[in-house]
mmCIF file of the C-alpha atoms, coordinates in Angstrom:
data_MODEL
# 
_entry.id   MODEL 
# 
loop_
_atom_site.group_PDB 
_atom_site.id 
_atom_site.type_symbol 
_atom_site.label_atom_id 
_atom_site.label_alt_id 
_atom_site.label_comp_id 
_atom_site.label_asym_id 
_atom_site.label_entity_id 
_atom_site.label_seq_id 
_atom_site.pdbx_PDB_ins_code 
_atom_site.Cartn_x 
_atom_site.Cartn_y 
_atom_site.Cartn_z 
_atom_site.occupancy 
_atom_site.B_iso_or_equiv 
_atom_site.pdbx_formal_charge 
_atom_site.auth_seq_id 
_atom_site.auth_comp_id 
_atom_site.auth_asym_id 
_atom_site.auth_atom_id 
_atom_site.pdbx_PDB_model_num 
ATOM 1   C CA . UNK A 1 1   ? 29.257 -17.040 52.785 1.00 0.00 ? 1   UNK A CA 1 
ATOM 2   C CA . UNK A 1 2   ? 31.971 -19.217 51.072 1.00 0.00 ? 2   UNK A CA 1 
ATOM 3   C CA . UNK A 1 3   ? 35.445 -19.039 51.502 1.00 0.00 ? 3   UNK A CA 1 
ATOM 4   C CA . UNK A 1 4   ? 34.868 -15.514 53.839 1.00 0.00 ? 4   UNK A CA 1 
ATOM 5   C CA . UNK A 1 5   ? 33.603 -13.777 50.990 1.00 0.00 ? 5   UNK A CA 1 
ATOM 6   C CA . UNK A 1 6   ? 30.316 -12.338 51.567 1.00 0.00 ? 6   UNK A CA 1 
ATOM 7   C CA . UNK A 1 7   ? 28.254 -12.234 48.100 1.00 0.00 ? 7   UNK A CA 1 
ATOM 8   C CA . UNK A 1 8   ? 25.004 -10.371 48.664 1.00 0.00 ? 8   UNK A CA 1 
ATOM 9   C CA . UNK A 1 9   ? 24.121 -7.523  50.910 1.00 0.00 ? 9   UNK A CA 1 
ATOM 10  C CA . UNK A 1 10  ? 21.964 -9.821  52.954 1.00 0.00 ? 10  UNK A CA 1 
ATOM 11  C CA . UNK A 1 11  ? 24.902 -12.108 53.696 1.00 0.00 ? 11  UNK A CA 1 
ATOM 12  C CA . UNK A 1 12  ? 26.804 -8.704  55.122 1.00 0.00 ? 12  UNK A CA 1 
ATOM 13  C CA . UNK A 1 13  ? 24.028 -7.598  56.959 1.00 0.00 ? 13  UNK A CA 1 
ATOM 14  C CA . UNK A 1 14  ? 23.549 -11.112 58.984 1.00 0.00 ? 14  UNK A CA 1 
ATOM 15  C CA . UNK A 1 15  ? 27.737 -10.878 59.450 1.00 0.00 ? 15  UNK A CA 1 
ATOM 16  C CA . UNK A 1 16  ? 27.177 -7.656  60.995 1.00 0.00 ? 16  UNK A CA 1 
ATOM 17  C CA . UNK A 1 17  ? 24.306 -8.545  63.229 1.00 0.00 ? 17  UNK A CA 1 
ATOM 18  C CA . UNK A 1 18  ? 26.097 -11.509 64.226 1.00 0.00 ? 18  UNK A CA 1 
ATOM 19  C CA . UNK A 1 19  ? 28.948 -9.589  65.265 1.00 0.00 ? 19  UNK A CA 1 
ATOM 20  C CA . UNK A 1 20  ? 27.135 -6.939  66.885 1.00 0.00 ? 20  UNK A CA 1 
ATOM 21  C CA . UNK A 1 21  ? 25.570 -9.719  68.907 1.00 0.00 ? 21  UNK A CA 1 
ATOM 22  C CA . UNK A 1 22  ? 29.059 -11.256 69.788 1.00 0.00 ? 22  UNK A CA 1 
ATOM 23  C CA . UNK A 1 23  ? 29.794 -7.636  71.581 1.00 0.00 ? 23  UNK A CA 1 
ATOM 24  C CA . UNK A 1 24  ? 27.248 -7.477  72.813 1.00 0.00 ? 24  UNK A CA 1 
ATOM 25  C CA . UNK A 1 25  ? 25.555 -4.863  71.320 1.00 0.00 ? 25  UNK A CA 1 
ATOM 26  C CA . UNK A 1 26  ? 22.246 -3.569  71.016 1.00 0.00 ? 26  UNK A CA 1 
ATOM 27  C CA . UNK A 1 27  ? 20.369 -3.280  68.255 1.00 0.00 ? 27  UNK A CA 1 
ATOM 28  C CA . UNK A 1 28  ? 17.924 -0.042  69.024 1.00 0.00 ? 28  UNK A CA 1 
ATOM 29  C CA . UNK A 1 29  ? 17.914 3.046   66.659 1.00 0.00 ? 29  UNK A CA 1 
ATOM 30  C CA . UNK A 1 30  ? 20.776 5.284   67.488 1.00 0.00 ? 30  UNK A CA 1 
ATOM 31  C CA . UNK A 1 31  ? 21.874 8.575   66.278 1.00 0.00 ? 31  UNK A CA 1 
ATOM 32  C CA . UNK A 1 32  ? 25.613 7.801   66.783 1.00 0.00 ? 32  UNK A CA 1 
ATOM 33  C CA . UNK A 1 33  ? 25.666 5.356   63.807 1.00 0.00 ? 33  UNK A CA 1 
ATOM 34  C CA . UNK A 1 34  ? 24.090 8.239   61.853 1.00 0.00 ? 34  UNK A CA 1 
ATOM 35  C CA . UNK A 1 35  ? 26.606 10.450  62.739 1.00 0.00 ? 35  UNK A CA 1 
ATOM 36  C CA . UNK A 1 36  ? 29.291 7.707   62.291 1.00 0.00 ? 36  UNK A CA 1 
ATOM 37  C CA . UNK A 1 37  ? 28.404 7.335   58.403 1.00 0.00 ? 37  UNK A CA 1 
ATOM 38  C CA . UNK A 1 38  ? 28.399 11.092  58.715 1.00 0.00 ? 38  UNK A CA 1 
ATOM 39  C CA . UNK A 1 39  ? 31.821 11.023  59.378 1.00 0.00 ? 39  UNK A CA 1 
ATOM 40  C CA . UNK A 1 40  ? 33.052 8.695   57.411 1.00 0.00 ? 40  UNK A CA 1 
ATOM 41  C CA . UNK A 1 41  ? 31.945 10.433  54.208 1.00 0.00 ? 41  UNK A CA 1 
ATOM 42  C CA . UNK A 1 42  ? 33.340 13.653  55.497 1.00 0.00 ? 42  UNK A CA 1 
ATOM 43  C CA . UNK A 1 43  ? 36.995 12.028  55.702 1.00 0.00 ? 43  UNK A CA 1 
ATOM 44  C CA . UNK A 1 44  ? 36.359 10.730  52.151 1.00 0.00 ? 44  UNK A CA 1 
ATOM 45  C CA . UNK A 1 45  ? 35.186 14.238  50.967 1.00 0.00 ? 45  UNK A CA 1 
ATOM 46  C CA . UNK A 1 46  ? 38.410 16.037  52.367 1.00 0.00 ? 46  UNK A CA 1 
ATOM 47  C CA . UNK A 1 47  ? 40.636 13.504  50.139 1.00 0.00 ? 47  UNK A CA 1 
ATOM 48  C CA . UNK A 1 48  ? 39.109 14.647  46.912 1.00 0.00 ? 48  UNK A CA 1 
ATOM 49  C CA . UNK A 1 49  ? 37.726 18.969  48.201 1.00 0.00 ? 49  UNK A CA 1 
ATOM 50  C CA . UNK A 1 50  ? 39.425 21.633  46.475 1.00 0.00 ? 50  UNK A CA 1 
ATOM 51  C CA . UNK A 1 51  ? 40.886 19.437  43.224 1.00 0.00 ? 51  UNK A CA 1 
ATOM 52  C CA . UNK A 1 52  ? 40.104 19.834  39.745 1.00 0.00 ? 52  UNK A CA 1 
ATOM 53  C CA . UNK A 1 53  ? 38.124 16.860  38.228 1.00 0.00 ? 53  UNK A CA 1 
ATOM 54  C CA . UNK A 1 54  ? 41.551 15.740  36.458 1.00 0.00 ? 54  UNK A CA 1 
ATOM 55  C CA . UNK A 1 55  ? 43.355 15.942  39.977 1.00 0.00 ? 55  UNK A CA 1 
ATOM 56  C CA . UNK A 1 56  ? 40.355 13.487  41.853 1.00 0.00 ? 56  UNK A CA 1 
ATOM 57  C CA . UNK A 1 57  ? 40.953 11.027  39.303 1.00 0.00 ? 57  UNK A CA 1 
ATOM 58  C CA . UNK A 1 58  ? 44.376 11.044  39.735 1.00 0.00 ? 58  UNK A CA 1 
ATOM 59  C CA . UNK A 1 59  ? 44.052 10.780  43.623 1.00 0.00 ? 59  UNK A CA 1 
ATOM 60  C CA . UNK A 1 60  ? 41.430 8.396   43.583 1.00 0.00 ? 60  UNK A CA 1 
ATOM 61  C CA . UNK A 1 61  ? 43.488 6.161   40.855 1.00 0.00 ? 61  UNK A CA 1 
ATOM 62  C CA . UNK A 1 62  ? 46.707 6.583   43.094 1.00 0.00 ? 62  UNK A CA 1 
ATOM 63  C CA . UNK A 1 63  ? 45.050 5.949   46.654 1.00 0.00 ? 63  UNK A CA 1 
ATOM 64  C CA . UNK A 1 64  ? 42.119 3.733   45.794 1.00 0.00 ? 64  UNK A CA 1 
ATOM 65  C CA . UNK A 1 65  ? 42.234 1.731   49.185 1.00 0.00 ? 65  UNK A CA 1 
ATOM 66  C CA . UNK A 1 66  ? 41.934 4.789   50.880 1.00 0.00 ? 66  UNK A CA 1 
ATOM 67  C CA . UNK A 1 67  ? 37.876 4.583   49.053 1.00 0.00 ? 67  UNK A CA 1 
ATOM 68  C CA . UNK A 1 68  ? 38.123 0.884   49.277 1.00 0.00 ? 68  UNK A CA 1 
ATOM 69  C CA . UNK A 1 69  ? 37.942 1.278   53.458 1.00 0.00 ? 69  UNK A CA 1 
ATOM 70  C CA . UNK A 1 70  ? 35.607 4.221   53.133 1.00 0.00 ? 70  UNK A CA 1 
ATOM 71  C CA . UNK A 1 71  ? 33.273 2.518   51.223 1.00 0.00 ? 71  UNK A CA 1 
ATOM 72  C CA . UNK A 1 72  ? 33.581 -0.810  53.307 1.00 0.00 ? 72  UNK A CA 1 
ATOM 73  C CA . UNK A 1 73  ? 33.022 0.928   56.219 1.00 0.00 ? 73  UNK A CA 1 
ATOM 74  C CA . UNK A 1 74  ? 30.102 3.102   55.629 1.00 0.00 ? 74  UNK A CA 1 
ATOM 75  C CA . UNK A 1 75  ? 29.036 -0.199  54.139 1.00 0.00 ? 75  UNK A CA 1 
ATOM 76  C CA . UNK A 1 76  ? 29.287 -2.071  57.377 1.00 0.00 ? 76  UNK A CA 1 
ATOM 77  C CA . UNK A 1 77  ? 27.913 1.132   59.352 1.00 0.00 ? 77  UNK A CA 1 
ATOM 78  C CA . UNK A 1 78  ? 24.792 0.941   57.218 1.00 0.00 ? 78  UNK A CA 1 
ATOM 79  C CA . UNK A 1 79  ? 24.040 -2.486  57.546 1.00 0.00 ? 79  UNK A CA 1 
ATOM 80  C CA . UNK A 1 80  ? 24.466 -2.238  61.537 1.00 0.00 ? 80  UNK A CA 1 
ATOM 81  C CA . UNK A 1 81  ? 22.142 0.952   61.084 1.00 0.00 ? 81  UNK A CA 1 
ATOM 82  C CA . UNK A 1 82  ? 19.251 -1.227  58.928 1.00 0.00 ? 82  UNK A CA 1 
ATOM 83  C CA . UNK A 1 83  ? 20.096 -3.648  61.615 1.00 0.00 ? 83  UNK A CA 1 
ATOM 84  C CA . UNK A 1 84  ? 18.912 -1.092  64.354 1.00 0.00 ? 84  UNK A CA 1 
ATOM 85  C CA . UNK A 1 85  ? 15.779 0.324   62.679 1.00 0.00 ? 85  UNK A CA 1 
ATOM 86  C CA . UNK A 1 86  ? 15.202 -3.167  61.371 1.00 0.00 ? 86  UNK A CA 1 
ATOM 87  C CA . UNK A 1 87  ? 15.315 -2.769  57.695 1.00 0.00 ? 87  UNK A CA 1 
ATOM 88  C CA . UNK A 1 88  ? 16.258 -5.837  54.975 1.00 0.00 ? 88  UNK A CA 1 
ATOM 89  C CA . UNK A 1 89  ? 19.089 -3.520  53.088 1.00 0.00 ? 89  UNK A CA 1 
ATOM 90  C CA . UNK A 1 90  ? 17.963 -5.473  49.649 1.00 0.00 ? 90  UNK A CA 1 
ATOM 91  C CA . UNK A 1 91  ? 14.497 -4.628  50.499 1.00 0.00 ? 91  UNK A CA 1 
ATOM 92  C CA . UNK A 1 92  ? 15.296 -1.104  51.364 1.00 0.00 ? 92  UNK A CA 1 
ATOM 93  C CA . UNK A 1 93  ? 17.247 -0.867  47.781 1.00 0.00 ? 93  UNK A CA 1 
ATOM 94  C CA . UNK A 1 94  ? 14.456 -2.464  45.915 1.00 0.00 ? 94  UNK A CA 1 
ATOM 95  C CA . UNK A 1 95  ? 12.141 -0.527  47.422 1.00 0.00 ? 95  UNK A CA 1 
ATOM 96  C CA . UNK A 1 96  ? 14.202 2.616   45.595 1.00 0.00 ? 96  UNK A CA 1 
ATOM 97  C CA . UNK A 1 97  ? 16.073 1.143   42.677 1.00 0.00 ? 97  UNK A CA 1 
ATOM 98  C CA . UNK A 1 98  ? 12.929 1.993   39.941 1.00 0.00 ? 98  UNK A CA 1 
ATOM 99  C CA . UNK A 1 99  ? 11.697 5.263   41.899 1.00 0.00 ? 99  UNK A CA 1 
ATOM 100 C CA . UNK A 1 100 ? 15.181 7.100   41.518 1.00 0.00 ? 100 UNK A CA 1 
ATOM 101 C CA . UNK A 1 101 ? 15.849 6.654   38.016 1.00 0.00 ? 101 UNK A CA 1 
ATOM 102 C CA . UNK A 1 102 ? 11.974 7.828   37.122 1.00 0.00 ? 102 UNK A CA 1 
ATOM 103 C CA . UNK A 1 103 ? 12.836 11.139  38.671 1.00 0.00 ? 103 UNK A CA 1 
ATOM 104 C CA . UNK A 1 104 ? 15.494 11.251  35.970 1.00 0.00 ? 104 UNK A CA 1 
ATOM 105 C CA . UNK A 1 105 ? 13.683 10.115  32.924 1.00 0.00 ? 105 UNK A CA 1 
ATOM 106 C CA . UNK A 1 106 ? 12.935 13.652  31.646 1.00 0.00 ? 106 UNK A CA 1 
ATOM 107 C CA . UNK A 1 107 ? 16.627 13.912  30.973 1.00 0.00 ? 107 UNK A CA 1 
ATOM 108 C CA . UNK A 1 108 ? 16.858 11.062  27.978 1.00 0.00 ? 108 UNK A CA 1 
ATOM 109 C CA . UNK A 1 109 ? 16.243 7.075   28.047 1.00 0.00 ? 109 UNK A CA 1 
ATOM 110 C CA . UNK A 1 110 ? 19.860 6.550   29.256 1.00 0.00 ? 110 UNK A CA 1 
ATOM 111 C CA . UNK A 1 111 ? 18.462 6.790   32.895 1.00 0.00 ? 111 UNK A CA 1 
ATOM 112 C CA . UNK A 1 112 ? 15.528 3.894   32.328 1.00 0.00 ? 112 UNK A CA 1 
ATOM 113 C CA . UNK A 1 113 ? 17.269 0.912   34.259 1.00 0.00 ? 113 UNK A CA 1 
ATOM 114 C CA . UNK A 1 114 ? 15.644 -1.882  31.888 1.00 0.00 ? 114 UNK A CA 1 
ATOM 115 C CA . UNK A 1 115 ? 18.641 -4.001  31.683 1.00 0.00 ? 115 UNK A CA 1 
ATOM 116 C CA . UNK A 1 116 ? 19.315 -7.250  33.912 1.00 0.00 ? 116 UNK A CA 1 
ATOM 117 C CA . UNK A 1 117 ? 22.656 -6.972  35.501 1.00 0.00 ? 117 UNK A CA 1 
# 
């Protein structure tokens, strides 16, 4: 981590442990971090429910740091949840970033992943 900036999901997940540790915190599966990410998609959800595709990106373009804290938190909450069941969050991602997009390659070559990014 330079300058506070973390730059690869490994680097957040040893942040959170670390500061899960500090609080002394334990580290053991536990449904309440399922039902926290739960939660926090919900109160994302209600933001955009009920508007017209033209109207959610007009909300989201007008209130992006409400999705900026959503997604930063359910970020954090998901590392400290790989952290309890004791899953590497790149390894978990690897483990699904070819298998998704073959269950969409009946639907055109757009949805092979064959570039580097």
């Amino acid at each position: 981590m330079k300058d506070g900036y973390i730059k690869t999901m490994k680097e957040a997940q040893k942040l959170v442990k670390y500061f899960a540790e500090r609080n002394k915190w334990k580290d053991v599966p536990n449904i309440d971090k399922l039902d926290h990410l739960h939660e926090e998609l919900v109160e994302m959800s209600k933001h955009l429910r009920y508007k017209s595709e033209k109207e959610r990106i007009k909300f989201v373009k007008e209130n992006k740091e409400i999705f900026v804290d959503g997604i930063g938190d359910l970020f954090f909450g998901l590392c400290r949840l790989a952290n309890q069941l004791n899953v590497d969050v790149e390894e978990a991602f690897n483990y699904v970033k070819d298998s998704i997009p073959k269950k969409y390659n009946h639907k055109g070559p757009e949805n092979k992943l064959t570039k580097k990014y």
